[in-house]
mmCIF file of the N, C-alpha and C atoms, coordinates in Angstrom:
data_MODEL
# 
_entry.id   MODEL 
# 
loop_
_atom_site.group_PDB 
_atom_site.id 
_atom_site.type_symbol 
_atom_site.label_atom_id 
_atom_site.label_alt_id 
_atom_site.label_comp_id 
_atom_site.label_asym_id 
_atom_site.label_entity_id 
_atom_site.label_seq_id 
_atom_site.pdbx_PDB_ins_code 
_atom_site.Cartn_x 
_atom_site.Cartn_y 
_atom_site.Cartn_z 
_atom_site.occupancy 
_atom_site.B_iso_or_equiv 
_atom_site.pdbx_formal_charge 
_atom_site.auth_seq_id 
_atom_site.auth_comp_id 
_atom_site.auth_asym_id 
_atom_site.auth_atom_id 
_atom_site.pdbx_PDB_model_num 
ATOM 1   N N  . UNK A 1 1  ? -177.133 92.756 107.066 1.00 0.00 ? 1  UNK A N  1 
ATOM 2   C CA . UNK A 1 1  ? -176.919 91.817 105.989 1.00 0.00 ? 1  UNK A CA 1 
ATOM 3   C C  . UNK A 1 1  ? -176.467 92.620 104.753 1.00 0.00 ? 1  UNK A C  1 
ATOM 4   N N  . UNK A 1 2  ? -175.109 91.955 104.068 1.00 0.00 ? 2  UNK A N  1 
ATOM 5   C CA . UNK A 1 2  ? -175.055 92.856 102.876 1.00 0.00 ? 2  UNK A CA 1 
ATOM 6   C C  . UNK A 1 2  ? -175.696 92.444 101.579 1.00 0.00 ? 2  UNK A C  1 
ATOM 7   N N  . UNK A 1 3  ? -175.582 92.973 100.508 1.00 0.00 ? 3  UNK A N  1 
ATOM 8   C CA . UNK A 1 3  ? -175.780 93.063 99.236  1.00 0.00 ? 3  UNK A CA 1 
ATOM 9   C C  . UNK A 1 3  ? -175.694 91.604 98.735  1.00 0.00 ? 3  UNK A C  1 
ATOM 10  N N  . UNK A 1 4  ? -174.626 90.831 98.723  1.00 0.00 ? 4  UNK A N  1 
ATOM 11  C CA . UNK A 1 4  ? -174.283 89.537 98.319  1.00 0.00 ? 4  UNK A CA 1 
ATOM 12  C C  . UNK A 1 4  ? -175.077 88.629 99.134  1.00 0.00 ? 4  UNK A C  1 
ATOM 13  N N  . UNK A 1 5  ? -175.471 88.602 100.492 1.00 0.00 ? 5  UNK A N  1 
ATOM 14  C CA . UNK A 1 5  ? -176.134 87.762 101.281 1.00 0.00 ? 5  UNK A CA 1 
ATOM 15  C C  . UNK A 1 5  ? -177.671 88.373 100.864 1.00 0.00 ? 5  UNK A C  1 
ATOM 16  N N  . UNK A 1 6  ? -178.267 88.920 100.665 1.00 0.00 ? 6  UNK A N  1 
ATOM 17  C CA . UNK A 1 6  ? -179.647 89.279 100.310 1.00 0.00 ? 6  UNK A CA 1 
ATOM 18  C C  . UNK A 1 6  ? -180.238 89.109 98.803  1.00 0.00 ? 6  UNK A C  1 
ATOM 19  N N  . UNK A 1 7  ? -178.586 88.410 97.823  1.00 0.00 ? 7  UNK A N  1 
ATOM 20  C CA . UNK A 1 7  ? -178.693 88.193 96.753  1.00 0.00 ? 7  UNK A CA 1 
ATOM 21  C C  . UNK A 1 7  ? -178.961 86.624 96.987  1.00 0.00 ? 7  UNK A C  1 
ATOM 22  N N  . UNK A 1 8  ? -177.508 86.159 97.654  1.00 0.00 ? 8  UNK A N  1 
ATOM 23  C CA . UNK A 1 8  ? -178.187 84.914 97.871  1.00 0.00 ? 8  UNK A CA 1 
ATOM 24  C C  . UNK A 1 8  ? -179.080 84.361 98.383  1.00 0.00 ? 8  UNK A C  1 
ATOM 25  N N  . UNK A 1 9  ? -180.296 85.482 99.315  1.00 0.00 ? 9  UNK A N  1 
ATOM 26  C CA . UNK A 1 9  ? -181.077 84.812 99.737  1.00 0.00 ? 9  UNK A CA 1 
ATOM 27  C C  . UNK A 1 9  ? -182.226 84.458 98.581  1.00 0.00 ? 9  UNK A C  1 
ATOM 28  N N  . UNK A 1 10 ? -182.284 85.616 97.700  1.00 0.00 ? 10 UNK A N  1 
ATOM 29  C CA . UNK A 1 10 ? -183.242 85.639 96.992  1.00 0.00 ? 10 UNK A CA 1 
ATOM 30  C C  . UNK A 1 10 ? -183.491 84.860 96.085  1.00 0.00 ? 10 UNK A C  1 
ATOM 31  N N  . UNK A 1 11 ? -181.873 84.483 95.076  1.00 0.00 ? 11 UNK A N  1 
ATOM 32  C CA . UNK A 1 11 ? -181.413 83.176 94.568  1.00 0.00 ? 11 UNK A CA 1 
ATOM 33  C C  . UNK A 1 11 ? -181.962 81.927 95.477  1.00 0.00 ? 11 UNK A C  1 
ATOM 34  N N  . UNK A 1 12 ? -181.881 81.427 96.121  1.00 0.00 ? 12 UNK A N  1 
ATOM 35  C CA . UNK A 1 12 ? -182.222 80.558 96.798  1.00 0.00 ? 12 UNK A CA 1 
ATOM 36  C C  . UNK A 1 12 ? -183.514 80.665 96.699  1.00 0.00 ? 12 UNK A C  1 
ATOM 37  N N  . UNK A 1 13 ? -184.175 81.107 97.181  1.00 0.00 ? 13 UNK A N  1 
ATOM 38  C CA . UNK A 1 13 ? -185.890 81.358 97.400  1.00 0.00 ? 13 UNK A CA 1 
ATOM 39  C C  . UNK A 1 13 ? -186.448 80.906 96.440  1.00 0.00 ? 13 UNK A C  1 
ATOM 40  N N  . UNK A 1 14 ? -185.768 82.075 95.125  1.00 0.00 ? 14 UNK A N  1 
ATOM 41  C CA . UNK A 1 14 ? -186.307 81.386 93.626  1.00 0.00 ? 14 UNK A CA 1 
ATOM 42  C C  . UNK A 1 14 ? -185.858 79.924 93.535  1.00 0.00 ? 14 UNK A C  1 
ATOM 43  N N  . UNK A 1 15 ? -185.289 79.426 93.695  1.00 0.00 ? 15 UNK A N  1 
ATOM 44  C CA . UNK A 1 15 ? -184.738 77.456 93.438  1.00 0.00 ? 15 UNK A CA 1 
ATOM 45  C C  . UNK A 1 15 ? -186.181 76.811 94.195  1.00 0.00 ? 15 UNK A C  1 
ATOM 46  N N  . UNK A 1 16 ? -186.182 77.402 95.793  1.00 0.00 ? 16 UNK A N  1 
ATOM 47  C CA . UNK A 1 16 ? -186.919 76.853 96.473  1.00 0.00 ? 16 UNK A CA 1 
ATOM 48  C C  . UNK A 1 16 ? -188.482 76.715 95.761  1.00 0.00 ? 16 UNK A C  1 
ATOM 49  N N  . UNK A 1 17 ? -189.168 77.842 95.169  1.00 0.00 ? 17 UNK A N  1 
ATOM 50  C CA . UNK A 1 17 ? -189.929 78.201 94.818  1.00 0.00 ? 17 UNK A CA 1 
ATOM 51  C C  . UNK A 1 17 ? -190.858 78.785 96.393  1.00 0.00 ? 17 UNK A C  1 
ATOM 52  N N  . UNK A 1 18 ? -190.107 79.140 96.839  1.00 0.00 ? 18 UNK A N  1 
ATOM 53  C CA . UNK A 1 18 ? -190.790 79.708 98.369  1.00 0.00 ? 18 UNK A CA 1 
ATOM 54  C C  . UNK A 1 18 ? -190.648 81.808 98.206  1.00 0.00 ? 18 UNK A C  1 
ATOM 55  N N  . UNK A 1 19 ? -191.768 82.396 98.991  1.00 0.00 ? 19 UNK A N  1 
ATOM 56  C CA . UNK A 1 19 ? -191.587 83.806 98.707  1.00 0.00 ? 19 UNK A CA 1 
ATOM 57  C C  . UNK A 1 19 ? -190.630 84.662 99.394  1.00 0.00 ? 19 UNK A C  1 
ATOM 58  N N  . UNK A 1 20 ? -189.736 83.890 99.897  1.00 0.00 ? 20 UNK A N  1 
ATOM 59  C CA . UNK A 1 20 ? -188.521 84.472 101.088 1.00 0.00 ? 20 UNK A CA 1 
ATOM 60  C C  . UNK A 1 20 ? -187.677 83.534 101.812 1.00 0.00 ? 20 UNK A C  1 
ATOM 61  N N  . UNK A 1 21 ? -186.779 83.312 102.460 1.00 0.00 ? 21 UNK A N  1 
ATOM 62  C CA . UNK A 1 21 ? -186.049 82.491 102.914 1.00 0.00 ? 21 UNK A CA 1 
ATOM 63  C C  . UNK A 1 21 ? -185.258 83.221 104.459 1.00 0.00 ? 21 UNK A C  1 
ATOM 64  N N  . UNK A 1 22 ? -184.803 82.559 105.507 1.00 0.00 ? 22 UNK A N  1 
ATOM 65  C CA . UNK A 1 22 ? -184.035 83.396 106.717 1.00 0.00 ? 22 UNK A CA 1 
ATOM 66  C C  . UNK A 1 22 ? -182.793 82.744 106.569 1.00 0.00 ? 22 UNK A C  1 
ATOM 67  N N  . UNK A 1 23 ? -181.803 82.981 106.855 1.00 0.00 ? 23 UNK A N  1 
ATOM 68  C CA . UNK A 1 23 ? -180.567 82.320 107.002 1.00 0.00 ? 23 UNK A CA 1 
ATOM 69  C C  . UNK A 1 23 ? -180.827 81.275 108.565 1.00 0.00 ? 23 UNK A C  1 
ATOM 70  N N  . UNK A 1 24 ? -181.948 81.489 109.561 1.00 0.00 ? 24 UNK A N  1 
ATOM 71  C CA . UNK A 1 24 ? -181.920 80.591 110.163 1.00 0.00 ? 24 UNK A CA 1 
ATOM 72  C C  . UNK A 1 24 ? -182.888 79.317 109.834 1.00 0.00 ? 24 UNK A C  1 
ATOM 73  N N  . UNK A 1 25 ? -183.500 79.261 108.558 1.00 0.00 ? 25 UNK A N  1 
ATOM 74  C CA . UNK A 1 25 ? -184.202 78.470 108.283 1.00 0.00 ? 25 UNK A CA 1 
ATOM 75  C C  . UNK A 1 25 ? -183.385 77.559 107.942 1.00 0.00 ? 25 UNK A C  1 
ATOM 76  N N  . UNK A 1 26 ? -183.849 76.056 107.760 1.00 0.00 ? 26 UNK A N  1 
ATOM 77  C CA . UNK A 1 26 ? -183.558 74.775 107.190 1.00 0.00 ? 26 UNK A CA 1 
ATOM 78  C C  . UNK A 1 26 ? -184.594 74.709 105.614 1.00 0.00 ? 26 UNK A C  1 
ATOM 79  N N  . UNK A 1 27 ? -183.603 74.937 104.735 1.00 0.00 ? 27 UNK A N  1 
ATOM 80  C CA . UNK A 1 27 ? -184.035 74.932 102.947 1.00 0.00 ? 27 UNK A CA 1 
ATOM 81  C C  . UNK A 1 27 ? -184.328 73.450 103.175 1.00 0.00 ? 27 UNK A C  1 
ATOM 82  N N  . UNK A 1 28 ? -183.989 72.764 103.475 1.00 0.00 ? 28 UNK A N  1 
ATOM 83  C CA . UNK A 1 28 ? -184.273 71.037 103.228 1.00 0.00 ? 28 UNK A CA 1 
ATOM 84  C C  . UNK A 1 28 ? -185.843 70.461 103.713 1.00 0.00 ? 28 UNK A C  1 
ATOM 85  N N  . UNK A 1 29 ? -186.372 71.644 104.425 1.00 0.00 ? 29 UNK A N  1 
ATOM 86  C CA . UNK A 1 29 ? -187.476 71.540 104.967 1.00 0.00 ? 29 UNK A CA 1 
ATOM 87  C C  . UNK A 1 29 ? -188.721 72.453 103.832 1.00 0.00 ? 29 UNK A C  1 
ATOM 88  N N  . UNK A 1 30 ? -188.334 72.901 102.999 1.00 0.00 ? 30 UNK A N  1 
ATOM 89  C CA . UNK A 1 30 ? -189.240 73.511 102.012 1.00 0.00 ? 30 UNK A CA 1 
ATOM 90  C C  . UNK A 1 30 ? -189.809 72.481 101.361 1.00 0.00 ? 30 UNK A C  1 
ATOM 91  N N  . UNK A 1 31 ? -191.223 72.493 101.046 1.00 0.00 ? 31 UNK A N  1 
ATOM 92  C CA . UNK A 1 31 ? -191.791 71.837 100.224 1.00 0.00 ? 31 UNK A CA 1 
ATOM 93  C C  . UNK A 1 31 ? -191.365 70.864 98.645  1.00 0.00 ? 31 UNK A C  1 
ATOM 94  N N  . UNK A 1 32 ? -190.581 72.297 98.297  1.00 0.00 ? 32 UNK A N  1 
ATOM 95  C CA . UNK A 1 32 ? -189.810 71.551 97.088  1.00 0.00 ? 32 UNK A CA 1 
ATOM 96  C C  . UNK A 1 32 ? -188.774 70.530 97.147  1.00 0.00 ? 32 UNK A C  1 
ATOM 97  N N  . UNK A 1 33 ? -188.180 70.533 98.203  1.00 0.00 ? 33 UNK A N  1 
ATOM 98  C CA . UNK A 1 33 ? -186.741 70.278 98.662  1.00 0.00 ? 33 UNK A CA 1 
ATOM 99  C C  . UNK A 1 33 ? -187.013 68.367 98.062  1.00 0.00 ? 33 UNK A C  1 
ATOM 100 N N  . UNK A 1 34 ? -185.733 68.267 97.518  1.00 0.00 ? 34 UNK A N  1 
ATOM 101 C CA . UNK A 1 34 ? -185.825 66.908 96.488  1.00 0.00 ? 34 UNK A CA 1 
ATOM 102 C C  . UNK A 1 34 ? -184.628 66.760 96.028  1.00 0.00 ? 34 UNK A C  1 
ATOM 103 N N  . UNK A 1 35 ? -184.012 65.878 95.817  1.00 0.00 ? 35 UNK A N  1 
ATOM 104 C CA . UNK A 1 35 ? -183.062 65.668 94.229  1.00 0.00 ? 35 UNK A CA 1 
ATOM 105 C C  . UNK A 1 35 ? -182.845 66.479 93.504  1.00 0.00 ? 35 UNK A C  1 
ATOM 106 N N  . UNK A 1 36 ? -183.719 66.531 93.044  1.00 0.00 ? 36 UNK A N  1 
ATOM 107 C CA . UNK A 1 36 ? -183.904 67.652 91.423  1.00 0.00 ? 36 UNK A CA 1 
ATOM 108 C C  . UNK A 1 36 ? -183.379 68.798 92.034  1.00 0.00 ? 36 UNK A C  1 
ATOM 109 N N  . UNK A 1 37 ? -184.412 69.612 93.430  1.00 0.00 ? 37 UNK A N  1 
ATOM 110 C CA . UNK A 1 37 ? -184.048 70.482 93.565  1.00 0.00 ? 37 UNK A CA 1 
ATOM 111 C C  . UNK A 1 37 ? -182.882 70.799 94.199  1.00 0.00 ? 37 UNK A C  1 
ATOM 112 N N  . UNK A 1 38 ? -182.211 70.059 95.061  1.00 0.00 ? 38 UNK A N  1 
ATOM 113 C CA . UNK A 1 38 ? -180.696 69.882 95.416  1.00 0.00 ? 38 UNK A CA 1 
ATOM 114 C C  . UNK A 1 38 ? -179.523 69.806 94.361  1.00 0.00 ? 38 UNK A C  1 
ATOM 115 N N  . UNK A 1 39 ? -180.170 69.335 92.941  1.00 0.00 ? 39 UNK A N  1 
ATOM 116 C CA . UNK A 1 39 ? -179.377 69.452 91.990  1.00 0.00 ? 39 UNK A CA 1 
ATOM 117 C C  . UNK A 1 39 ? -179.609 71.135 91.396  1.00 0.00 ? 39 UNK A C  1 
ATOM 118 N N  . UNK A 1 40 ? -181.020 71.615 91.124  1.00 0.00 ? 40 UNK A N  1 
ATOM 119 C CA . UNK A 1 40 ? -180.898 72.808 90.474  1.00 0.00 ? 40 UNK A CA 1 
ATOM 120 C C  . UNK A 1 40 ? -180.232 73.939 91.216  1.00 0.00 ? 40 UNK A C  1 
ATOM 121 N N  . UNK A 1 41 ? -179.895 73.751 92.724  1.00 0.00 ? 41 UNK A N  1 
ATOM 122 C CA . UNK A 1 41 ? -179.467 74.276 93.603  1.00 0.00 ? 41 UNK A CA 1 
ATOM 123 C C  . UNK A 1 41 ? -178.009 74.526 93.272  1.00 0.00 ? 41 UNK A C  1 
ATOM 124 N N  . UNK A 1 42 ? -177.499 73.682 93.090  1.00 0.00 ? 42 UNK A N  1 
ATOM 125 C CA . UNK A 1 42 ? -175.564 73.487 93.005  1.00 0.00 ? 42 UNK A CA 1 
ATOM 126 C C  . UNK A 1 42 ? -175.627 73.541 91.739  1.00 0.00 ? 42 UNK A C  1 
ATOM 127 N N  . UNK A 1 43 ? -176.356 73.762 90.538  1.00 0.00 ? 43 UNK A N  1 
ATOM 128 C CA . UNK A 1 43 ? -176.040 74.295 89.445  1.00 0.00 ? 43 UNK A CA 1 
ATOM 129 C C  . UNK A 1 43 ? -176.386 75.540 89.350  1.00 0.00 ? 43 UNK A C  1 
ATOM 130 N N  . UNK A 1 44 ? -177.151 76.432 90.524  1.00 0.00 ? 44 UNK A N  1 
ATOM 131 C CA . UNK A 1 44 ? -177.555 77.813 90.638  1.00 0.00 ? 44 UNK A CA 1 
ATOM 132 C C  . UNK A 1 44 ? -175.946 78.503 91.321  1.00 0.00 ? 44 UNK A C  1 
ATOM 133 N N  . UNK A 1 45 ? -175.765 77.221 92.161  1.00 0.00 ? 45 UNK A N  1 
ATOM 134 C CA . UNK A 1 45 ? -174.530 78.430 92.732  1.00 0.00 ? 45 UNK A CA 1 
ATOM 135 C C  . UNK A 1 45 ? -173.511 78.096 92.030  1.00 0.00 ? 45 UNK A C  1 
ATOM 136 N N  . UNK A 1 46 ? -172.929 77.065 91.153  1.00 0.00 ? 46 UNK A N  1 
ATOM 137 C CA . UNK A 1 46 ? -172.079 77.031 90.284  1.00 0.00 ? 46 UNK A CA 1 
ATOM 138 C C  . UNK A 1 46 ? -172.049 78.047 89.068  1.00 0.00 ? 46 UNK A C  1 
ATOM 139 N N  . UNK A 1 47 ? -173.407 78.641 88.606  1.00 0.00 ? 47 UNK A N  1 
ATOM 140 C CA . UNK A 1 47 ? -173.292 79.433 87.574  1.00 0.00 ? 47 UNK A CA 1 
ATOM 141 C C  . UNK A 1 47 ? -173.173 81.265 88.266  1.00 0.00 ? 47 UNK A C  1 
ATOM 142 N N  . UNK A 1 48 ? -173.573 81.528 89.397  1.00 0.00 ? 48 UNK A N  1 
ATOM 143 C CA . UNK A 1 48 ? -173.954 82.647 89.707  1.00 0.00 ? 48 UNK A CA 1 
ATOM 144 C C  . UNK A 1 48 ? -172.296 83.030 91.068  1.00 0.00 ? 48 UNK A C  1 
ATOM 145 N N  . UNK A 1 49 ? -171.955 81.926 91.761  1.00 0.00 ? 49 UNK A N  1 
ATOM 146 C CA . UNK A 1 49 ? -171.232 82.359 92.524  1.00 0.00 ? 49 UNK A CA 1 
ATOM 147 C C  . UNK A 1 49 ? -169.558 81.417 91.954  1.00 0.00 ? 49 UNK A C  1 
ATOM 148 N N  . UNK A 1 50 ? -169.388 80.446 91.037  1.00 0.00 ? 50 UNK A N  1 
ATOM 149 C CA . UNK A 1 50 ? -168.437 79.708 90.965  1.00 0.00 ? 50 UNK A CA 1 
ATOM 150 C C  . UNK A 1 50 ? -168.043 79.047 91.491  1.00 0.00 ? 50 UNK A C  1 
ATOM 151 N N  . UNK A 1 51 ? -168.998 78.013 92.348  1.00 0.00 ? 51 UNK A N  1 
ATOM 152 C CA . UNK A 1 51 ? -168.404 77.164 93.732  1.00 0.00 ? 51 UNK A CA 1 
ATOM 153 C C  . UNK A 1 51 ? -168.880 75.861 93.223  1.00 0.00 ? 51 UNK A C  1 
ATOM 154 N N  . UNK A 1 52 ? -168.376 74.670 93.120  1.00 0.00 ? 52 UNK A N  1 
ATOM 155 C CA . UNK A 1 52 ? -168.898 73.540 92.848  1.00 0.00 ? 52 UNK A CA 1 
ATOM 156 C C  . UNK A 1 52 ? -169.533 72.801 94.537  1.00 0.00 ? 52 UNK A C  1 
ATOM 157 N N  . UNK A 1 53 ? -170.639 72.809 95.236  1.00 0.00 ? 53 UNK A N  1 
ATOM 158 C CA . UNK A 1 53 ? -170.557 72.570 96.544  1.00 0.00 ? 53 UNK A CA 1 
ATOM 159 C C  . UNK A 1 53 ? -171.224 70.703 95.903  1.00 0.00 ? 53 UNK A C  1 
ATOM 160 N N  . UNK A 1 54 ? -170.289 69.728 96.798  1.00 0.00 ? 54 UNK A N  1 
ATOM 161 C CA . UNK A 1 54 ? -171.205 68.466 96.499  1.00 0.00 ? 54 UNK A CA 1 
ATOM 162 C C  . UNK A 1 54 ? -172.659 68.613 96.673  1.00 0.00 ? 54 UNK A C  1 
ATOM 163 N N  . UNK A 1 55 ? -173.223 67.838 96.079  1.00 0.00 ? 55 UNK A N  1 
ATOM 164 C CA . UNK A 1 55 ? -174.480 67.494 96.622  1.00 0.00 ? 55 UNK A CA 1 
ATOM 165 C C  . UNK A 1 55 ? -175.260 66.914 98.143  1.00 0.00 ? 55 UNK A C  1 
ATOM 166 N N  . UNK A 1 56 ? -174.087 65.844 98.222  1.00 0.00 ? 56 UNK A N  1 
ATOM 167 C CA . UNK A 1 56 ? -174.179 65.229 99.861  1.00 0.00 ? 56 UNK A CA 1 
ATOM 168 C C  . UNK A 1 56 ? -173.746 66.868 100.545 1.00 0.00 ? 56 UNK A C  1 
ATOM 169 N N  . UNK A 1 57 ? -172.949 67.502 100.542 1.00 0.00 ? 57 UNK A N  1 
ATOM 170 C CA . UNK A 1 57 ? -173.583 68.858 101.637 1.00 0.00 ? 57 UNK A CA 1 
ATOM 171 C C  . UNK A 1 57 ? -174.263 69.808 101.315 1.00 0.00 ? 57 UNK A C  1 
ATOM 172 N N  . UNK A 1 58 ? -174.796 69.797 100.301 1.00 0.00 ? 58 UNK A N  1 
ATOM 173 C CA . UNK A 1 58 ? -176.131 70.463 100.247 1.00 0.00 ? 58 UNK A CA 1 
ATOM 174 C C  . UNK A 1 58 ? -177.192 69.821 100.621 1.00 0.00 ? 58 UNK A C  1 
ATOM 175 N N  . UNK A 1 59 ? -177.779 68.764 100.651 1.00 0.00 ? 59 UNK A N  1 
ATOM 176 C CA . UNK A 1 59 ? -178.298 67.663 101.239 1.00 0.00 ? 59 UNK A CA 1 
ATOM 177 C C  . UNK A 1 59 ? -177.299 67.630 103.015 1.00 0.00 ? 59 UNK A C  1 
ATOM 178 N N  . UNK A 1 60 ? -176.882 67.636 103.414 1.00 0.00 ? 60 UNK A N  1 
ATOM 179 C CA . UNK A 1 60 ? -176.699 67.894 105.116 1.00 0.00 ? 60 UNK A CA 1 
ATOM 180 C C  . UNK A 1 60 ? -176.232 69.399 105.996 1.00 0.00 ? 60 UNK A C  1 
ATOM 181 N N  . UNK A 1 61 ? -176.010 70.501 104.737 1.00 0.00 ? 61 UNK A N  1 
ATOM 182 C CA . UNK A 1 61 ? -176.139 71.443 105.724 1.00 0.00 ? 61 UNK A CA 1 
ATOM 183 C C  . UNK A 1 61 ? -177.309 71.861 106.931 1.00 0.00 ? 61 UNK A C  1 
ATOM 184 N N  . UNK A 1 62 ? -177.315 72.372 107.830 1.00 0.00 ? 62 UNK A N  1 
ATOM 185 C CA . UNK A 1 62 ? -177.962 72.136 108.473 1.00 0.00 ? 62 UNK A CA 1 
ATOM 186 C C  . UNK A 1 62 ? -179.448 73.583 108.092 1.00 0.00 ? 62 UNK A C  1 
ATOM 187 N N  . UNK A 1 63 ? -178.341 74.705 107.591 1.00 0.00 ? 63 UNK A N  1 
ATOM 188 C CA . UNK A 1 63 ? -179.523 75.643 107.425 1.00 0.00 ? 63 UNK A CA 1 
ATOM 189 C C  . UNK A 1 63 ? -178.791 76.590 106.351 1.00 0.00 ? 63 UNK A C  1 
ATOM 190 N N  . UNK A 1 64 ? -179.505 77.926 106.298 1.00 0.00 ? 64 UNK A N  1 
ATOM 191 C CA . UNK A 1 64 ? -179.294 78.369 105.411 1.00 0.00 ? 64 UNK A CA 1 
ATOM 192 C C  . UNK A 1 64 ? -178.084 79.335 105.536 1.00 0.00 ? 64 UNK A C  1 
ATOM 193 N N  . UNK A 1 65 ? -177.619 79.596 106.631 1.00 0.00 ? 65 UNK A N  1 
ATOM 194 C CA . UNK A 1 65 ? -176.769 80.481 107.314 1.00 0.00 ? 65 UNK A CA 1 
ATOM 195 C C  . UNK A 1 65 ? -175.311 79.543 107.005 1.00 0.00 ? 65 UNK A C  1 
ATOM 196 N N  . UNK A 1 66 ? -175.456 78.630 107.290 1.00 0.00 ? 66 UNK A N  1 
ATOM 197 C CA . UNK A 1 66 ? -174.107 78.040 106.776 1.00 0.00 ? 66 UNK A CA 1 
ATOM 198 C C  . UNK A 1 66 ? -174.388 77.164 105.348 1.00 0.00 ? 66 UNK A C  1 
ATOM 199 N N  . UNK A 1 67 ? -175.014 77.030 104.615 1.00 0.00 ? 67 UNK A N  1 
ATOM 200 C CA . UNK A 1 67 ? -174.956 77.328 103.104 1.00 0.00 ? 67 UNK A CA 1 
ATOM 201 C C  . UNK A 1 67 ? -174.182 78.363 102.609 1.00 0.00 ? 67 UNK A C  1 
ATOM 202 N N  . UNK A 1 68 ? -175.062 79.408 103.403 1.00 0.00 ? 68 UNK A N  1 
ATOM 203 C CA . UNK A 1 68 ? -174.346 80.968 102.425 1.00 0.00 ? 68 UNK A CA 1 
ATOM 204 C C  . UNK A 1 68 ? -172.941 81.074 102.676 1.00 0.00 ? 68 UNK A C  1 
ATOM 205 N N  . UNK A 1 69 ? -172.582 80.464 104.193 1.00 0.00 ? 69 UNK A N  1 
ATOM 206 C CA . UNK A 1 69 ? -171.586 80.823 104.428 1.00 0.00 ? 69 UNK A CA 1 
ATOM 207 C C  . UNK A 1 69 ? -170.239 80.291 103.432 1.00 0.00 ? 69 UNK A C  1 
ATOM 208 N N  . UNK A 1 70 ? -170.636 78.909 102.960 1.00 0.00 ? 70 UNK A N  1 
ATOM 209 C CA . UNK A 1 70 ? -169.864 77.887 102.748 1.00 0.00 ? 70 UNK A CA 1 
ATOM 210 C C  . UNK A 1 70 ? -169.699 78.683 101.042 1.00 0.00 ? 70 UNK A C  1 
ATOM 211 N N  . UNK A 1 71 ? -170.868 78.920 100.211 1.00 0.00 ? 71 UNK A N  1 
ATOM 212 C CA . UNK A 1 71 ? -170.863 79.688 98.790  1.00 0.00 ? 71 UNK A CA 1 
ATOM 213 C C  . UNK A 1 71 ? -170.256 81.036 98.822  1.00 0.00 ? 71 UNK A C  1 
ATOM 214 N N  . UNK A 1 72 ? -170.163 81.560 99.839  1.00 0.00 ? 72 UNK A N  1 
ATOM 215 C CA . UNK A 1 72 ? -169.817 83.066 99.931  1.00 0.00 ? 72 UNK A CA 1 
ATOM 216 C C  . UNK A 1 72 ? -168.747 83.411 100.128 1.00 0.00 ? 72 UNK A C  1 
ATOM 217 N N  . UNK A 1 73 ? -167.995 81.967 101.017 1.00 0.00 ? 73 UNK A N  1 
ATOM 218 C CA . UNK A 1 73 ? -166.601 82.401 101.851 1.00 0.00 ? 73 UNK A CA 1 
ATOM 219 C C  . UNK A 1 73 ? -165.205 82.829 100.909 1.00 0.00 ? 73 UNK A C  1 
# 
């Protein structure tokens, strides 16, 4: 895993409020996982990576591996 993917994991984690995250996990399944936090989510990767991702696919990706993929590509 490089540098940018271990950034985004960590980014993520912090949104989640969880102490780690896998790229094969499902984020939608974290405790926090909500609205709000689907919104603070796509305003985390809009300010840190420049990607506007909708909300409806952040809300249906399936996990975290193709999140990153989709912010990273």
């Amino acid at each position: 895993m490089d540098e940018k993917q271990k950034e985004f994991l960590s980014r993520l984690a912090g949104v989640l409020e969880v102490d780690s995250i896998s790229p094969a996990d499902d984020y939608r399944l974290t405790p926090l996982w909500g609205s709000l936090t689907c919104f603070a989510l796509k305003v985390t990767i809009m300010q840190h990576y420049g990607r506007d991702v909708p909300l409806k696919d952040l809300d249906s990706f399936p996990d975290v591996k193709t999140l990153m993929e989709n912010v990273l590509k």
